[in-house]
C-alpha positions in Angstrom: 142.5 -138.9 151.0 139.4 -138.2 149.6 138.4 -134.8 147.6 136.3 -132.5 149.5 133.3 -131.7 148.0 131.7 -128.1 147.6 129.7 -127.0 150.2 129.9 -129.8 152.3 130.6 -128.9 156.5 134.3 -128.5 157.0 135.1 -127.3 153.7 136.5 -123.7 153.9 134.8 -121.6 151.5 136.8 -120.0 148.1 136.5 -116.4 149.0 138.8 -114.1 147.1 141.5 -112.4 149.2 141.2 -115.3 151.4 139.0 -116.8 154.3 136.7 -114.7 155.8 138.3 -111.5 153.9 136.3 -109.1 152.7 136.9 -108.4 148.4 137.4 -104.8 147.5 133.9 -105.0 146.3 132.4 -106.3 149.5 134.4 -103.2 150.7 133.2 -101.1 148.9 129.6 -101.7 148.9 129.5 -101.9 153.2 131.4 -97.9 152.8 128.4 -97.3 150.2 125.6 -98.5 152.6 126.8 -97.6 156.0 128.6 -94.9 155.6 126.1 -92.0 153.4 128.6 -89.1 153.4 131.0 -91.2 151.4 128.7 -91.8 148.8 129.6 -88.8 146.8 133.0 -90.3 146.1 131.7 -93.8 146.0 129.6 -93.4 142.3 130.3 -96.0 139.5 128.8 -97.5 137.2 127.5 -100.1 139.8 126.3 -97.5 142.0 123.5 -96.2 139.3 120.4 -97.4 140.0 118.7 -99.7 137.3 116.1 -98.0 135.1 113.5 -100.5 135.4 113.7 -100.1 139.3 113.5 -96.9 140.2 110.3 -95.6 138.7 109.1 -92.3 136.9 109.2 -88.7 137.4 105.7 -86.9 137.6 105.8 -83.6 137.0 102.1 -82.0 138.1 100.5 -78.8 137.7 102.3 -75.9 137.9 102.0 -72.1 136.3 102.0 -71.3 132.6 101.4 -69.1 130.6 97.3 -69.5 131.0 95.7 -70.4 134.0 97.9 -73.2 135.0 98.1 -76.8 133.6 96.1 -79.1 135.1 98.1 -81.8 132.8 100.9 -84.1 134.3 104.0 -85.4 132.8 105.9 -88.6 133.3 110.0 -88.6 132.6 110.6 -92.6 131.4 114.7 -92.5 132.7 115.0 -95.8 129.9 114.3 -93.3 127.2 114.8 -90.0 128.3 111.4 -88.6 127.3 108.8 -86.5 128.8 104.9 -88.3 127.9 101.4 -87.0 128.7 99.7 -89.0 132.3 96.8 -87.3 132.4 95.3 -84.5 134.3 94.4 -83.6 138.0 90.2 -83.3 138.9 90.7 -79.9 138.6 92.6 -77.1 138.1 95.0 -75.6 141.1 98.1 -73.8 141.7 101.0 -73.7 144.4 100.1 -76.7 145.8 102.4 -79.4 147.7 102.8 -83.4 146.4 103.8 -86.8 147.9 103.8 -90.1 147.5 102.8 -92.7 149.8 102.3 -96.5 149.1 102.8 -95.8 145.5 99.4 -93.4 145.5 99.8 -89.3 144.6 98.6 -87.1 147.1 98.1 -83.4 145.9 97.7 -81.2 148.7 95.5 -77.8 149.7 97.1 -75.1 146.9 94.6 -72.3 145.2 92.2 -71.9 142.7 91.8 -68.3 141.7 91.9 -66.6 144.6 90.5 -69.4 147.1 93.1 -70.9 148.9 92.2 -75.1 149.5 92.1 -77.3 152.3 91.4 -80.4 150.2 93.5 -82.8 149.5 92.9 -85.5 146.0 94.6 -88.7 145.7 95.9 -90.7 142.2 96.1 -94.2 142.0 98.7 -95.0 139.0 98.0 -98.3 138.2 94.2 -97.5 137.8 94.5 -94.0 136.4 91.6 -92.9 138.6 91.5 -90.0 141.5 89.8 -90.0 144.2 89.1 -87.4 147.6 90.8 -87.7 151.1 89.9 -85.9 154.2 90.9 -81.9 153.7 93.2 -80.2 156.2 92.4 -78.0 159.1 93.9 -75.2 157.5 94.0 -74.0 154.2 97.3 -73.4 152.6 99.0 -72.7 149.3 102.3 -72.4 148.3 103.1 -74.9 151.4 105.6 -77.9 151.3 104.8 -81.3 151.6 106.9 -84.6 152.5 106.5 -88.1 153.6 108.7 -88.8 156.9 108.3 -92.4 158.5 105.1 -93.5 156.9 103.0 -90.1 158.0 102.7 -87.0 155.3 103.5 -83.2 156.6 102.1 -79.6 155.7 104.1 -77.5 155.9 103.7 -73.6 156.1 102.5 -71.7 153.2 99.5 -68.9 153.1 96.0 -69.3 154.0 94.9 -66.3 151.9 95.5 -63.9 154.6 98.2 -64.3 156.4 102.1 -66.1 156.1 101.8 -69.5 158.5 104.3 -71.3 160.8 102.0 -74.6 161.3 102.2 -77.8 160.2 99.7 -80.3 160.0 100.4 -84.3 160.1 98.6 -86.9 158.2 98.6 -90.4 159.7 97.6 -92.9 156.5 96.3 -95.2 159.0 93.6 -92.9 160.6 93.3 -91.2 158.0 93.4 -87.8 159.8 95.2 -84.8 160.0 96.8 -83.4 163.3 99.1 -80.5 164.1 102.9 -80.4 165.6 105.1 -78.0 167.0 104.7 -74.8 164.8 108.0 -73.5 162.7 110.1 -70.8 164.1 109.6 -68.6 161.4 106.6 -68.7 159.0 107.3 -69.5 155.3 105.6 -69.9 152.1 107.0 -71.2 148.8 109.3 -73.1 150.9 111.5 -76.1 150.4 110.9 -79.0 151.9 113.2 -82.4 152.3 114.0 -85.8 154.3 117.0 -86.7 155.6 118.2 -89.1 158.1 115.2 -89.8 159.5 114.4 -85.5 159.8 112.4 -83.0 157.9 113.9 -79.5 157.1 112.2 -76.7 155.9 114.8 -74.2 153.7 114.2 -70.8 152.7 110.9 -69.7 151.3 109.4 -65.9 152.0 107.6 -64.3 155.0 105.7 -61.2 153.2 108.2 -59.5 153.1 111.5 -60.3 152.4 112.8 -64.0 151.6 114.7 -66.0 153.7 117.7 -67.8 154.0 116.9 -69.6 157.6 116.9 -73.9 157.5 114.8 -75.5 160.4 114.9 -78.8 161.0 111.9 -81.1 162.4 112.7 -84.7 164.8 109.2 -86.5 164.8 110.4 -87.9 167.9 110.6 -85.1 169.7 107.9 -83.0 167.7 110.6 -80.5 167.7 112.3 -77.9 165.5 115.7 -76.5 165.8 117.8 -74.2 164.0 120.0 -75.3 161.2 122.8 -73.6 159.3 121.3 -70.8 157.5 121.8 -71.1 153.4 124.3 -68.3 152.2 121.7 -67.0 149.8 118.3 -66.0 150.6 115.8 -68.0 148.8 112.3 -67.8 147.5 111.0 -70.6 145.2 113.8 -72.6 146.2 113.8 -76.2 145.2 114.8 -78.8 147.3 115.7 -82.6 147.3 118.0 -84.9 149.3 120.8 -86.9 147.3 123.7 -88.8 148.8 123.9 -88.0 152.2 123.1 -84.4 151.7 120.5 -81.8 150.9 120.6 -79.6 147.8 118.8 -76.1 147.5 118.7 -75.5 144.1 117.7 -71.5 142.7 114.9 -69.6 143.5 114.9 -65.8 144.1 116.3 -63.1 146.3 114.1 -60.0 146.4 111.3 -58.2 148.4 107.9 -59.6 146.9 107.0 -56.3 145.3 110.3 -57.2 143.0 109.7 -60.7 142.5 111.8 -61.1 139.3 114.9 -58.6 139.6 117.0 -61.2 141.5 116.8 -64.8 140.1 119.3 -67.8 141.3 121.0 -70.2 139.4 123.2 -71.2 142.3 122.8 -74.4 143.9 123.9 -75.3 147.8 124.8 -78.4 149.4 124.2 -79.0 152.8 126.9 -81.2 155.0 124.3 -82.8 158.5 127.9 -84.0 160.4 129.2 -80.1 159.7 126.1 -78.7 160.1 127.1 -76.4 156.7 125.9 -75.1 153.2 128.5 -75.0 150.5 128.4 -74.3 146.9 128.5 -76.2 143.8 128.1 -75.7 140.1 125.2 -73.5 139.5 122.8 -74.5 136.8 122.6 -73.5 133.4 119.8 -70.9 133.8 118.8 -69.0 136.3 115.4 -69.6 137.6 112.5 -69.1 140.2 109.9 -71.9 141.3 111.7 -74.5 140.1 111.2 -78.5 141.5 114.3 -80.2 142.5 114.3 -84.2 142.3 115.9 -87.2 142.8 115.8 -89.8 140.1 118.1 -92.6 139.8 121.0 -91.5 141.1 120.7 -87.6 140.1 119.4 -84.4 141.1 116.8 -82.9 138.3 115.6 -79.4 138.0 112.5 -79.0 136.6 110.7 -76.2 134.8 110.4 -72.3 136.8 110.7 -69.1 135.5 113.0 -66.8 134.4 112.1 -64.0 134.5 110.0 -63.4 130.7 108.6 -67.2 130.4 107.5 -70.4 131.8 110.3 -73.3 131.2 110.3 -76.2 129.8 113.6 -76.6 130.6 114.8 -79.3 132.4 118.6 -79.9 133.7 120.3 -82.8 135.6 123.4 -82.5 137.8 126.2 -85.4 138.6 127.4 -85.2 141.9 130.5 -86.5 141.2 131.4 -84.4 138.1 129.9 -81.4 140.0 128.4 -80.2 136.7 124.8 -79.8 135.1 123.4 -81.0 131.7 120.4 -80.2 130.0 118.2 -82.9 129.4 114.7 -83.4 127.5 112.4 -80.7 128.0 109.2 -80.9 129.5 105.9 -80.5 127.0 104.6 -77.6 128.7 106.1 -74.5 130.3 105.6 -75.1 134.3 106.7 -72.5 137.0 106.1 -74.0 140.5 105.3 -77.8 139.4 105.7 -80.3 141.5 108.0 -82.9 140.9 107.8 -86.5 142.4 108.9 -89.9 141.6 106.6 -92.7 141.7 107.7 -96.8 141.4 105.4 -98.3 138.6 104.5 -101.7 138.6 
């Protein structure tokens, strides 16, 4: 009788557990991809991202102390430091950021008391910016996300009035096109993708903040109503991690008051339950602050607290439900905007 050899037809193949038995592993990983809600109970140590393949934080613009930075900041996750990456072609505030095809796209904002239209893009691997085609409508203090290759606008002011647009970019054409208006208009709103949807959380209407969640199907150039968040929120960040969205602080309080009612609460939302619950709140209370997603964990960067600008910067684990302070940023930075872009 002769000895089989490996891999030749007929041979049954060594699996572990037996033939055509999936290994715990195997298991494991097909719950972890196909199944996103059960992610949160899914994390390990082969679950984390590697370093060198998930890319750097930019943290751009923002408020200080002056007249707003027009510096950027790059978070390296290998070793945990914040370093200088240059500087936008000119100065702006409360404006929105994405990335597409590795580029940064910073998008309408002000300067002074003009509200822009214009939108500036950053090649990385070149260091060099250069203009796009500006938007129909002028906003600041709008959100900005990337859903299925195209870039949205979302909401924000246009130096007279609180908008409920939303303007569509289409990298291809290179043109900008509305959609179906918001229910509600909303500046300093957050902005996220999940599962193949936009949602637009919170944000302020002139004259009260809100705690109302919309949610946009590009399909159906649609918005519905969402569970609404238990807290109202101004300056609210907000990022996608594991199957759900977090809204992380901002503040609760007519705009004539904007500092008397800072959040450090954080809230998770649940799209099967359609439901916001809470989890550990962050170290400090804050307004304007940028929520992220960076290998594997949720950041919260910079805002302010009332009295100062914040370099601060915290990180939460979704399975210990906790948040840690990590390196600060190199510059105070209220209403930054946080992205992550892959480096090659």
């Amino acid at each position: 009788m002769s000895t089989p050899v490996p891999g030749r037809v007929g041979d049954k193949p060594s699996v572990p557990g037996g033939v055509g038995v999936p290994t715990p592993l195997v298991l494991e990983a097909m719950k972890y991809h196909l199944v996103p809600e059960m992610r949160q109970l899914l994390q390990s140590p082969r679950t984390r991202p590697r370093a060198a393949t998930v890319g750097a934080m930019f943290a751009v613009g923002g408020m200080d102390a002056g007249k707003g930075p027009s510096t950027m900041e790059r978070f390296d996750l290998r070793t945990g430091r914040w370093l200088p990456a240059g500087a936008m072609p000119g100065r702006r505030l409360q404006f929105g950021t994405a990335v597409i095809s590795g580029h940064l796209y910073v998008v309408g904002g002000r300067e002074g008391l003009k509200t822009l239209g214009s939108v500036d893009c950053y090649d990385p691997a070149r260091g060099s910016w250069s203009s796009m085609p500006a938007m129909s409508t002028h906003r600041h203090g709008l959100g900005v996300a990337v859903l299925e290759g195209p870039m949205y606008a979302i909401g924000g002011h246009d130096g007279w009035s609180y908008l409920c647009t939303v303007e569509r970019w289409d990298p291809q054409t290179r043109r900008w096109r509305y959609v179906a208006n918001m229910a509600a208009a909303r500046s300093t709103v957050g902005v996220s993708v999940l599962n193949g949807k936009l949602y637009a959380a919170g944000g302020r209407d002139g004259s009260s903040c809100l705690s109302s969640v919309e949610r946009f199907d590009p399909h159906t150039n649609s918005w519905s109503p969402c569970a609404p968040l238990s807290s109202r929120r101004g300056g609210v960040g907000l990022a996608a991690c594991n199957g759900f969205l977090y809204a992380v602080g901002g503040h609760d309080a007519p705009t004539a008051n904007h500092a008397s009612r800072l959040l450090a609460s954080v809230e998770r939302y649940n799209p099967k339950t359609d439901s916001w619950s809470k989890v550990a709140p962050m170290g400090l209370a804050r307004d304007a602050v940028a929520a992220c997603l960076l290998g594997g964990r949720l950041y919260a960067v910079g805002g302010y607290d009332g009295q100062a600008y914040l370099e601060r910067v915290e990180a939460y684990d979704t399975v210990a439900d906790e948040w840690v302070q990590v390196a600060s940023l190199g510059k105070g930075r209220a209403g930054a905007c946080v992205v992550v872009i892959k480096l090659t």
